[in-house]
PyMOL CGO cylinders between C-alpha atoms (Angstrom):
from pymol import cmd
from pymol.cgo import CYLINDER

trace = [
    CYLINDER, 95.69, 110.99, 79.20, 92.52, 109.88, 77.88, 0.3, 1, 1, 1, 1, 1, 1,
    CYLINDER, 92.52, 109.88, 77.88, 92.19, 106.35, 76.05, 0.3, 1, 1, 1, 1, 1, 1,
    CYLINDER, 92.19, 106.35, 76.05, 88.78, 105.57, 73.80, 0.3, 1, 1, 1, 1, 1, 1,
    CYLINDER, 88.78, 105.57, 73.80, 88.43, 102.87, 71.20, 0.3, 1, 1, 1, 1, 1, 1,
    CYLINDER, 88.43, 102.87, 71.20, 88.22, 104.13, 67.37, 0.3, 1, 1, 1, 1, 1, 1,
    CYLINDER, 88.22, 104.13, 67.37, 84.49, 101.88, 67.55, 0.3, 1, 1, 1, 1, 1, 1,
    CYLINDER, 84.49, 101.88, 67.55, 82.92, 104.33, 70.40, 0.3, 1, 1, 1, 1, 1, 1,
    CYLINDER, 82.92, 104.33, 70.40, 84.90, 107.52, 68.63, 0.3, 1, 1, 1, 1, 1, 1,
    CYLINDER, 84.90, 107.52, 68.63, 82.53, 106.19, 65.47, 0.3, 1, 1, 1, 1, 1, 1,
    CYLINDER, 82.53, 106.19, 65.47, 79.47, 106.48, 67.70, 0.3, 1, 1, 1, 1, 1, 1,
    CYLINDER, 79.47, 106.48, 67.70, 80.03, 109.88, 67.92, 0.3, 1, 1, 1, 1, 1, 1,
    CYLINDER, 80.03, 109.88, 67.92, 81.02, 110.56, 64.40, 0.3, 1, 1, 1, 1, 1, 1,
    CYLINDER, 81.02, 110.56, 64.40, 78.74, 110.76, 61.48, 0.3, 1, 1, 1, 1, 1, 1,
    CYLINDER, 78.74, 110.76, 61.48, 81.60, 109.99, 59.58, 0.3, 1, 1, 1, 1, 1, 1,
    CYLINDER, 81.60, 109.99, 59.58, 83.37, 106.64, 57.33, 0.3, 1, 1, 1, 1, 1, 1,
    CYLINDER, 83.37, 106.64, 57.33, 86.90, 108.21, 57.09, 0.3, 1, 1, 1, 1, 1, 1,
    CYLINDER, 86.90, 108.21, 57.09, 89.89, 106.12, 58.28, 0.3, 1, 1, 1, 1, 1, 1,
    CYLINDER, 89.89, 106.12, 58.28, 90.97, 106.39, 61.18, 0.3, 1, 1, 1, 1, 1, 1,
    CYLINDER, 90.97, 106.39, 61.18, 94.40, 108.43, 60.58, 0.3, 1, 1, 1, 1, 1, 1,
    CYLINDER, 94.40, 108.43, 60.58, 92.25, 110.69, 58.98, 0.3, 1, 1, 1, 1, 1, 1,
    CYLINDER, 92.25, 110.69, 58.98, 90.45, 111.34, 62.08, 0.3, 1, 1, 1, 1, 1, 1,
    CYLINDER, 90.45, 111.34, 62.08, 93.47, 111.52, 63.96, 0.3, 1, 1, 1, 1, 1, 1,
    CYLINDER, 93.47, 111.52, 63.96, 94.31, 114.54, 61.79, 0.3, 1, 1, 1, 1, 1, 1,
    CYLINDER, 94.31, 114.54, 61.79, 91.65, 116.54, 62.01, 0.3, 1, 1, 1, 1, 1, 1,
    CYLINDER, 91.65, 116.54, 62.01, 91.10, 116.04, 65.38, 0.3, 1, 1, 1, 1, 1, 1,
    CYLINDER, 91.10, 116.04, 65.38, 95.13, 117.35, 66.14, 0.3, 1, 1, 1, 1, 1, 1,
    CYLINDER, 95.13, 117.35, 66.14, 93.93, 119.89, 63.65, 0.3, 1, 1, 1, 1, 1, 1,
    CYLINDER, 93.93, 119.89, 63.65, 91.13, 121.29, 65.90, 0.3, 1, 1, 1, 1, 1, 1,
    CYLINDER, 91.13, 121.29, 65.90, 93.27, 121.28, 69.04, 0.3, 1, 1, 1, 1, 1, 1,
    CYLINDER, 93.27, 121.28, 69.04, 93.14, 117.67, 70.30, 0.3, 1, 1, 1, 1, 1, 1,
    CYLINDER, 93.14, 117.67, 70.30, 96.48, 116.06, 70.58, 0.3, 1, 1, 1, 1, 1, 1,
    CYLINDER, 96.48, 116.06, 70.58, 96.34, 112.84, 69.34, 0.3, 1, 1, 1, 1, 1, 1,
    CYLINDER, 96.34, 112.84, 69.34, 99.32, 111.13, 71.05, 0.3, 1, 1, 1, 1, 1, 1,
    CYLINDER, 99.32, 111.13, 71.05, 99.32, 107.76, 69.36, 0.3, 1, 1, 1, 1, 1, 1,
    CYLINDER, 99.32, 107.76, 69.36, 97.39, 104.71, 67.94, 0.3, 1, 1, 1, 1, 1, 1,
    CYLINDER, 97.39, 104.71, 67.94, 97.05, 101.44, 68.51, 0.3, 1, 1, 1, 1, 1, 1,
    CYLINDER, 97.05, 101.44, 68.51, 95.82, 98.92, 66.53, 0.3, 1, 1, 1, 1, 1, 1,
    CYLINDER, 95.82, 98.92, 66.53, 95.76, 96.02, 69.04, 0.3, 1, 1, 1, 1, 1, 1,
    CYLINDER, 95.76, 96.02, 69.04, 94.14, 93.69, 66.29, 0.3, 1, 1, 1, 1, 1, 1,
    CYLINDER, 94.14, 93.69, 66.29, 97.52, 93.72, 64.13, 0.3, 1, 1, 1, 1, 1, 1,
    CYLINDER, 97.52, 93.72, 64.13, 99.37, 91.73, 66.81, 0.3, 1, 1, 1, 1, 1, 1,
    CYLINDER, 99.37, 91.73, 66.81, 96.67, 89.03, 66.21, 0.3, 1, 1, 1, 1, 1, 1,
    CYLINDER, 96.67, 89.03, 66.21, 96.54, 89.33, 62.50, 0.3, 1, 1, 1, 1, 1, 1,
    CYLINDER, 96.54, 89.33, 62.50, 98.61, 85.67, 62.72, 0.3, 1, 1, 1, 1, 1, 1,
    CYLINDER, 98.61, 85.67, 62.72, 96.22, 84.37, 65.08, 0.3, 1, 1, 1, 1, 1, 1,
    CYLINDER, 96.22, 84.37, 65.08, 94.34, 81.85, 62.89, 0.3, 1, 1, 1, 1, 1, 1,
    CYLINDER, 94.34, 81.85, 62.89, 90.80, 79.62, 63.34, 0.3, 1, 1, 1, 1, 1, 1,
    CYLINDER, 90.80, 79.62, 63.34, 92.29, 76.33, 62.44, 0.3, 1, 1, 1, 1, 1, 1,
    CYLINDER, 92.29, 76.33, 62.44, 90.36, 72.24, 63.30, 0.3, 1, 1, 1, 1, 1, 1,
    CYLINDER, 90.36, 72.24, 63.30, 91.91, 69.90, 64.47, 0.3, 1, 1, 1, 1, 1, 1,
    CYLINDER, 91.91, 69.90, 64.47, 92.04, 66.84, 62.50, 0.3, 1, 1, 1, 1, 1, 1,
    CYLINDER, 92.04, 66.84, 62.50, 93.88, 64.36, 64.52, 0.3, 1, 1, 1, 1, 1, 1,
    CYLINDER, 93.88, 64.36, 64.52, 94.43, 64.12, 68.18, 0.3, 1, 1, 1, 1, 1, 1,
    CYLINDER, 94.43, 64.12, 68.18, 96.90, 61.16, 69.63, 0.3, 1, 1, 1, 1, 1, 1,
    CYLINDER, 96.90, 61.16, 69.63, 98.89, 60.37, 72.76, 0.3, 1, 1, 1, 1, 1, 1,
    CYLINDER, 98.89, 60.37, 72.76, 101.94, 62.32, 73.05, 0.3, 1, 1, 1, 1, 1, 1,
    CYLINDER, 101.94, 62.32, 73.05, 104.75, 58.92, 72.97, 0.3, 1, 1, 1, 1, 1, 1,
    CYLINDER, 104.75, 58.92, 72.97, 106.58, 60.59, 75.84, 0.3, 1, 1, 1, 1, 1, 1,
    CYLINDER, 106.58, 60.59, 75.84, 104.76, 62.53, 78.16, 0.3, 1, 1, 1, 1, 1, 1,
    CYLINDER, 104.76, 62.53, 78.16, 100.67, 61.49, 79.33, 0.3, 1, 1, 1, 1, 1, 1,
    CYLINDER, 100.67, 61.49, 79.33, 99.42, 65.00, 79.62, 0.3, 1, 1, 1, 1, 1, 1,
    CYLINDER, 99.42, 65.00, 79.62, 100.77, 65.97, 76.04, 0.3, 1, 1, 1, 1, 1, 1,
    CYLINDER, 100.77, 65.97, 76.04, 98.84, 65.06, 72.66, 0.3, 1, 1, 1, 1, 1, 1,
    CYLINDER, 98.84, 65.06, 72.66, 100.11, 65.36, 69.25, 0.3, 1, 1, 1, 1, 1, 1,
    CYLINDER, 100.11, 65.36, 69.25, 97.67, 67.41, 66.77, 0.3, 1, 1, 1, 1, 1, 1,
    CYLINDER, 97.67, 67.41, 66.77, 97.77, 67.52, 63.05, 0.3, 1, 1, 1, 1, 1, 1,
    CYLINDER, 97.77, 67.52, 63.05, 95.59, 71.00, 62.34, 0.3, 1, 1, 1, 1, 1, 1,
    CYLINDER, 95.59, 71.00, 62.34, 94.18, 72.40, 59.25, 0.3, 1, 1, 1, 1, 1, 1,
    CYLINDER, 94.18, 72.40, 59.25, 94.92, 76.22, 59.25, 0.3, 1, 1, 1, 1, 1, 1,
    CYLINDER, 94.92, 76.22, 59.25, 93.11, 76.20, 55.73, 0.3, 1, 1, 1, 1, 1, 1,
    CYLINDER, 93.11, 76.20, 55.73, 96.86, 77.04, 53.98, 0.3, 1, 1, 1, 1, 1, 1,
    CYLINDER, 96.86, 77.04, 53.98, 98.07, 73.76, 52.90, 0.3, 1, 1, 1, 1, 1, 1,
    CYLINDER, 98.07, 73.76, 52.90, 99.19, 70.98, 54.41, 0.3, 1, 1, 1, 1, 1, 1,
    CYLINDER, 99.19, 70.98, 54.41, 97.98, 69.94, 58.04, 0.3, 1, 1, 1, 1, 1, 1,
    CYLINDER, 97.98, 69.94, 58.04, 100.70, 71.12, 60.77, 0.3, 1, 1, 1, 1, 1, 1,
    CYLINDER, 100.70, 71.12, 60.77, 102.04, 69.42, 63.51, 0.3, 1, 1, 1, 1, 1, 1,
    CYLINDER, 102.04, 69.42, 63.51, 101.43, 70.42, 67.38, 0.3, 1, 1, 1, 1, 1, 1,
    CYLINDER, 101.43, 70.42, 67.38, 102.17, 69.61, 70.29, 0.3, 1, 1, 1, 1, 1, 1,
    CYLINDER, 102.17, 69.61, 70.29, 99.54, 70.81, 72.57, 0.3, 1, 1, 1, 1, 1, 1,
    CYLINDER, 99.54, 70.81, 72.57, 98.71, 70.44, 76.71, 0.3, 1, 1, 1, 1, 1, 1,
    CYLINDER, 98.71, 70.44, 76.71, 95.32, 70.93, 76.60, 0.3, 1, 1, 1, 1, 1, 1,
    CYLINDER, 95.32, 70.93, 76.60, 93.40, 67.43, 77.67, 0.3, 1, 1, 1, 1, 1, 1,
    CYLINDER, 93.40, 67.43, 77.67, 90.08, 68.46, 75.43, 0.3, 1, 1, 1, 1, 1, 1,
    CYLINDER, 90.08, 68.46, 75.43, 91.98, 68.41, 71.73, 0.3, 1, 1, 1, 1, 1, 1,
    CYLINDER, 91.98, 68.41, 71.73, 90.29, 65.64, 69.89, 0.3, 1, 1, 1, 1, 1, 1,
    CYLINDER, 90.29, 65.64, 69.89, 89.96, 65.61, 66.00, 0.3, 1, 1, 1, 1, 1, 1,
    CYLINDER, 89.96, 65.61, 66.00, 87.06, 67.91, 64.79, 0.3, 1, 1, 1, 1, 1, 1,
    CYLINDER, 87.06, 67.91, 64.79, 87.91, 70.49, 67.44, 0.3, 1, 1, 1, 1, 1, 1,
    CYLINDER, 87.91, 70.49, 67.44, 88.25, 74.18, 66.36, 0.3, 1, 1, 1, 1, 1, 1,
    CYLINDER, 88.25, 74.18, 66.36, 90.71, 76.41, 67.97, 0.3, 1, 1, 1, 1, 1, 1,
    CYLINDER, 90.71, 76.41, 67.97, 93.04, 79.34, 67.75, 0.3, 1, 1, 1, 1, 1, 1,
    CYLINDER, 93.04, 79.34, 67.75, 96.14, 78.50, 65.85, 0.3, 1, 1, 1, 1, 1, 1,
    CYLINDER, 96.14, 78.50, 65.85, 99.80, 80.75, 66.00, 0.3, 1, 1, 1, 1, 1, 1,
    CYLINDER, 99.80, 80.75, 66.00, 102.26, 80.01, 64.00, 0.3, 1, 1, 1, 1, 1, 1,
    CYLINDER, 102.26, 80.01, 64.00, 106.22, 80.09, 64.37, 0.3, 1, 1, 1, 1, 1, 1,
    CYLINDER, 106.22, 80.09, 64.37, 106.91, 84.27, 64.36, 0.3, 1, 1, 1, 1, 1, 1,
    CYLINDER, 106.91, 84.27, 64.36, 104.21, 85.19, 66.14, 0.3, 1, 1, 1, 1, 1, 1,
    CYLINDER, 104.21, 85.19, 66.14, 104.29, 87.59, 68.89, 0.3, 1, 1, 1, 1, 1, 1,
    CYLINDER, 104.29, 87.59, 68.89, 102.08, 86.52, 71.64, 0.3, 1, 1, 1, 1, 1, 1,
    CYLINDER, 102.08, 86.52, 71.64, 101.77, 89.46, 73.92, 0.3, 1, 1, 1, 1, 1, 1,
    CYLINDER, 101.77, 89.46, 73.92, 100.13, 88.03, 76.85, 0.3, 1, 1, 1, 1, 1, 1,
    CYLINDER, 100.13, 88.03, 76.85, 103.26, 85.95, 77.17, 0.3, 1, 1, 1, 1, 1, 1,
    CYLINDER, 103.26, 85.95, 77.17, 105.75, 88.73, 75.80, 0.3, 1, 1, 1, 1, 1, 1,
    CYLINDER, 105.75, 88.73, 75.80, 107.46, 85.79, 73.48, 0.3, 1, 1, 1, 1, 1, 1,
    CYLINDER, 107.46, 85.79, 73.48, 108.22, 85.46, 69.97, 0.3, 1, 1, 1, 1, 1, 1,
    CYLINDER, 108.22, 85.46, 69.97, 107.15, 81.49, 69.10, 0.3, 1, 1, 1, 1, 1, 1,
    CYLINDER, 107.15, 81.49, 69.10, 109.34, 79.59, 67.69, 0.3, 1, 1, 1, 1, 1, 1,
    CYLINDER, 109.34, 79.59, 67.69, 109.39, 76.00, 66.09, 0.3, 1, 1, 1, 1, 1, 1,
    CYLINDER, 109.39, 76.00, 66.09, 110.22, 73.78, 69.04, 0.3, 1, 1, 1, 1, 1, 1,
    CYLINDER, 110.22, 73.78, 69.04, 110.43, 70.19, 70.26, 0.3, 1, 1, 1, 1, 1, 1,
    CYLINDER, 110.43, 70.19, 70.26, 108.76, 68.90, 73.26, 0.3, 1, 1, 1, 1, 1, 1,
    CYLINDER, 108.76, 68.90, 73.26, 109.95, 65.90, 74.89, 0.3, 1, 1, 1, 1, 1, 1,
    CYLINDER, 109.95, 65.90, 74.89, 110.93, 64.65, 71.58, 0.3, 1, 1, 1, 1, 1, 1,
    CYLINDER, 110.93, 64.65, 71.58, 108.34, 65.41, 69.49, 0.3, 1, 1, 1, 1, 1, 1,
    CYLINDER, 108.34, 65.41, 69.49, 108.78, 68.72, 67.05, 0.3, 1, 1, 1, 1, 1, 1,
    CYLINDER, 108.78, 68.72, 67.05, 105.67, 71.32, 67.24, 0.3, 1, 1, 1, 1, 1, 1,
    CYLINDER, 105.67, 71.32, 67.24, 105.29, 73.80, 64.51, 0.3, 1, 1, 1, 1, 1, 1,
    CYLINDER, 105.29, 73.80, 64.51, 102.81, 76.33, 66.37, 0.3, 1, 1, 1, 1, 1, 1,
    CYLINDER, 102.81, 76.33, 66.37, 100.70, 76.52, 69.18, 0.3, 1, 1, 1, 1, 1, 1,
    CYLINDER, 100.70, 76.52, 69.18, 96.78, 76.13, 69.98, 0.3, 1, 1, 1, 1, 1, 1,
    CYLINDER, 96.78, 76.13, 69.98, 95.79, 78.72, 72.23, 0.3, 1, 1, 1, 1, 1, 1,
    CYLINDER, 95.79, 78.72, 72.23, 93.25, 79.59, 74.27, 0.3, 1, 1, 1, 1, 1, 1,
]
cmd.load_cgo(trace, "trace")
């Protein structure tokens, strides 16, 4: 089995068709196209968002609560780990539903050490 990326097929393609197109014509000609993945749609969620306030989880000293702007509304709440979130921080943002495949889990809203989190910053 051979594995390429549709960017370095394009290198060697004079060519702006999409890429199931492609796929076609190249089964067409005698190249077996066994499947495609398109590793950016599990990250479509996945979300720039800042950080606009950073305080002291009231329960735990290595927590902090966030309140980030995803650009959609409201700010969200967030319960994060990560010792650096301060307010004008920028960070990666998933929100409840998300698959995150390095884990293998489906997030969920949760509540952590009493305090509810309604996504996760990742990084």
């Amino acid at each position: 089995m051979m594995k390429f990326t549709f960017a370095w097929l394009k290198e060697h393609l004079e060519t702006d068709r999409p890429l199931e197109e492609i796929a076609d014509k190249l089964t067409m000609i005698g190249l077996e196209v066994e499947r495609i993945e398109d590793k950016a749609k599990q990250l479509a969620p996945f979300v720039i968002a800042r950080v606009v306030e950073a305080k002291q989880h009231p329960n735990a000293d290595r927590l902090r609560v966030c309140m980030v702007d995803t650009g959609e509304g409201a700010p969200i709440q967030v319960v994060c780990g990560a010792p650096n979130a301060r307010a004008g921080m920028k960070g990666v943002f998933v929100p409840p539903g998300a698959y995150i495949p390095g884990k293998d889990m489906t997030l969920s809203v949760g509540t952590i050490r009493g305090v509810e989190s309604r996504g996760m910053l990742v990084s």
